[in-house]
C-alpha positions in Angstrom: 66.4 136.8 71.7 66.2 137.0 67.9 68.5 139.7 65.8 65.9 141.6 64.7 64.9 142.1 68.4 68.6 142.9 69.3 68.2 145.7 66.8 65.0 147.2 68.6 66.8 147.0 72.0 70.1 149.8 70.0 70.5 152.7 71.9 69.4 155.4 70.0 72.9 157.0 69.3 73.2 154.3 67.1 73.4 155.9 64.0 69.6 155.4 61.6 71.7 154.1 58.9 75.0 152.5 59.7 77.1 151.6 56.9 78.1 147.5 56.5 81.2 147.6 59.0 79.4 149.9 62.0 76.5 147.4 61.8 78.3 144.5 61.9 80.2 145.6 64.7 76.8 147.0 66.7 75.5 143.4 65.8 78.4 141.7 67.6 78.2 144.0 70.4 75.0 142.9 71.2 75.5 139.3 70.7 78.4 139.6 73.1 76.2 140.0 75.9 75.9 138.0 78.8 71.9 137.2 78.3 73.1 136.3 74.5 76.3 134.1 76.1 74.3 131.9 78.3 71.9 131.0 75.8 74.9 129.5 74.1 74.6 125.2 73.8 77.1 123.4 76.6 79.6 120.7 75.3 77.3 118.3 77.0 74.5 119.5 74.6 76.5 119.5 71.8 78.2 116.2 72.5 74.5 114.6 73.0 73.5 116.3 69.6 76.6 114.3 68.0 75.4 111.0 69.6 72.2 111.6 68.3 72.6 111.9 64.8 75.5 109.1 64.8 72.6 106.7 65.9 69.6 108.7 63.5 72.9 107.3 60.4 72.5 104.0 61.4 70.6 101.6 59.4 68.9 98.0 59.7 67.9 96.5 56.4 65.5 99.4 55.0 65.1 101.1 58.6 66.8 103.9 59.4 66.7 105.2 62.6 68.3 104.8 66.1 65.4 102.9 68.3 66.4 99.4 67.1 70.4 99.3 65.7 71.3 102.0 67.9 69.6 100.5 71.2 70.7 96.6 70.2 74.4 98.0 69.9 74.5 99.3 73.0 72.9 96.4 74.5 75.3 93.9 72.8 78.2 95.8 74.0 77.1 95.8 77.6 76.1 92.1 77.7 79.6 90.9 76.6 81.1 93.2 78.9 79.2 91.3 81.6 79.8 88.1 80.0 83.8 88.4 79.8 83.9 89.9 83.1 81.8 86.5 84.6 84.9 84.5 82.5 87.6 85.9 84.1 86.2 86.4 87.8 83.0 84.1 88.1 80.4 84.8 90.0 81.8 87.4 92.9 79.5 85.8 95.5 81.0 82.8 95.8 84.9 84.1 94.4 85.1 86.6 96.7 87.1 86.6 99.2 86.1 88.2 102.7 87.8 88.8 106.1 85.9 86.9 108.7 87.2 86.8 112.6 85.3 86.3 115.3 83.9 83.0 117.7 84.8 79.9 115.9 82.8 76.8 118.3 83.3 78.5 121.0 86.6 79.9 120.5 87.3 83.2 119.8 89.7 82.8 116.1 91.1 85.6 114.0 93.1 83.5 111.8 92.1 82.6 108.2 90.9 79.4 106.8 94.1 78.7 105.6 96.2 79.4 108.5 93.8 77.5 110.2 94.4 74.1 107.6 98.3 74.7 108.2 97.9 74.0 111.4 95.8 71.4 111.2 97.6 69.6 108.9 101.1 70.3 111.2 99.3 68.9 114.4 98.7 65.5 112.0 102.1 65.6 110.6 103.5 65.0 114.5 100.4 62.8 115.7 98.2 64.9 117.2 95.0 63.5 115.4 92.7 65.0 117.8 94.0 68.6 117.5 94.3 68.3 113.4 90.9 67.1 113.3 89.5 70.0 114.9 91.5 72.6 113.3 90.8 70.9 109.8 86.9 71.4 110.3 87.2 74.7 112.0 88.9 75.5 108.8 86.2 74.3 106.8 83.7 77.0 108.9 85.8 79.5 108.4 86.4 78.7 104.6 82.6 79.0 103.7 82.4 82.3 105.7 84.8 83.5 103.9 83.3 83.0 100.9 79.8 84.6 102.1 78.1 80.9 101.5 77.9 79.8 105.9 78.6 81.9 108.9 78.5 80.9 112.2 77.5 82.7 115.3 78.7 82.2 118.7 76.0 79.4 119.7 76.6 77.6 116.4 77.3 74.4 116.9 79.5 71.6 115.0 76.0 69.6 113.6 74.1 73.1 112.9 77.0 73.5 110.5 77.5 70.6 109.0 73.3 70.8 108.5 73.6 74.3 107.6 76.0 73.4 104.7 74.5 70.5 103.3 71.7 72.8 101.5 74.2 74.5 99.3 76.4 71.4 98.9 74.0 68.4 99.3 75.9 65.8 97.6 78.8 66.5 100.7 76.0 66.4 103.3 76.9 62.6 104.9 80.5 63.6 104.8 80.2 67.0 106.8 78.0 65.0 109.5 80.3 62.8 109.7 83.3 65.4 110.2 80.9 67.3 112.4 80.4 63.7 114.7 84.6 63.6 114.7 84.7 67.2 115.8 82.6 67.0 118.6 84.1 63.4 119.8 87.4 65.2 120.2 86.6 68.7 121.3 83.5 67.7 123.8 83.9 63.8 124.6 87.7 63.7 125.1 88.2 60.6 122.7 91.1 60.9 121.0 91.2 61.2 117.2 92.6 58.9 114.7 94.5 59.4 111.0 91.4 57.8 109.3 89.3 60.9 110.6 91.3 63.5 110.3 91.9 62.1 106.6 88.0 62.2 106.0 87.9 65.8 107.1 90.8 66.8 105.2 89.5 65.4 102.3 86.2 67.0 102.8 87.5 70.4 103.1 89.5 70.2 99.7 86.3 69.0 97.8 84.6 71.8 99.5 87.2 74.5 98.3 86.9 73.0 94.7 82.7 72.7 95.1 80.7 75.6 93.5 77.4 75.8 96.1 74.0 74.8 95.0 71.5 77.9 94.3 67.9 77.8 96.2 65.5 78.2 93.7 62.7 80.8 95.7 
């Protein structure tokens, strides 16, 4: 509503000709008014209003305008926050993390891939070859599920693993079937398991925790 209209909507014991000060104040009167009020901007319009003609200042070369500095800033600052933030935590799929419990070959295993390698490598360090073997490549399993690269299901079995994992890590293919072979000799064939293949397995687990996983190309 302009102020000429406010002046149409005066009561009429406004007087026909108000001096400066009593139209000043009937002017402020009106303006007061709650139709006059929400008409008002918001901080949110006045804050975009400040954005906008920050960017309409900027320049490039002889080009004033915000649709190519404006846009290229924002762009810039966005892609380096990506960038550091892939620096200092890598890529989350394969950093990360996750807690995974569950059936581990058939047993039901709620401890972590680590606790899992402690044990295995405590069972080696008093002899028991057979039990650190399988405890070294059930830690594997459980390593790559916790890192959201292989999980296993209850009817997963030692060589659908070890094939499983060869896509993302091909060049450690031969050695998980070959850890997978020692697994199932001890756990399933009741041969006992020797220091050369529990030290294959161990070995293979550590290269896997150091091994960044091959991405499938679709």
């Amino acid at each position: 509503m302009s102020p000429l209209l406010a002046l149409s909507t005066l009561p009429f014991d406004v007087p026909v000709d108000p001096d400066a000060p009593e139209a000043a104040d009937l002017l402020i009167t009106e303006l007061s008014k709650p139709a006059y009020q929400a008409a008002k901007p918001t901080w949110f319009d006045l804050l975009a209003k400040a954005v906008q003609d920050w960017l309409s200042t900027l320049r490039l070369g002889d080009v004033q305008g915000p649709p190519v500095l404006g846009i290229g800033v924002i762009v810039a600052i966005v892609v380096v926050g990506i960038v550091v933030a892939f620096l200092i935590f890598g890529l989350p799929r394969f950093n990360r993390r996750s807690t995974v419990t569950g059936s581990l070959f058939g047993d039901d295993d709620h401890r972590t891939a680590a606790q899992i390698r402690d044990d295995a490598e405590a069972a080696a360090a008093r002899g028991d070859h057979s039990t650190a073997v399988a405890e070294m490549f059930r830690s594997i399993a459980r390593g790559l599920a916790e890192r959201s690269i292989i999980t296993t299901s209850p009817g997963t079995t030692a060589r659908d693993f070890a094939i499983a994992s060869s896509t993302p890590f091909p060049e450690l293919g031969e050695a998980l079937r070959t850890a997978a072979t020692s697994f199932d000799d001890v756990r399933y064939l009741g041969r006992e398991g020797t220091a050369a293949q529990f030290q294959q397995v161990a070995t293979l687990e550590k290269n896997l925790r150091a091994a960044r996983p091959v991405l499938e190309l679709v």
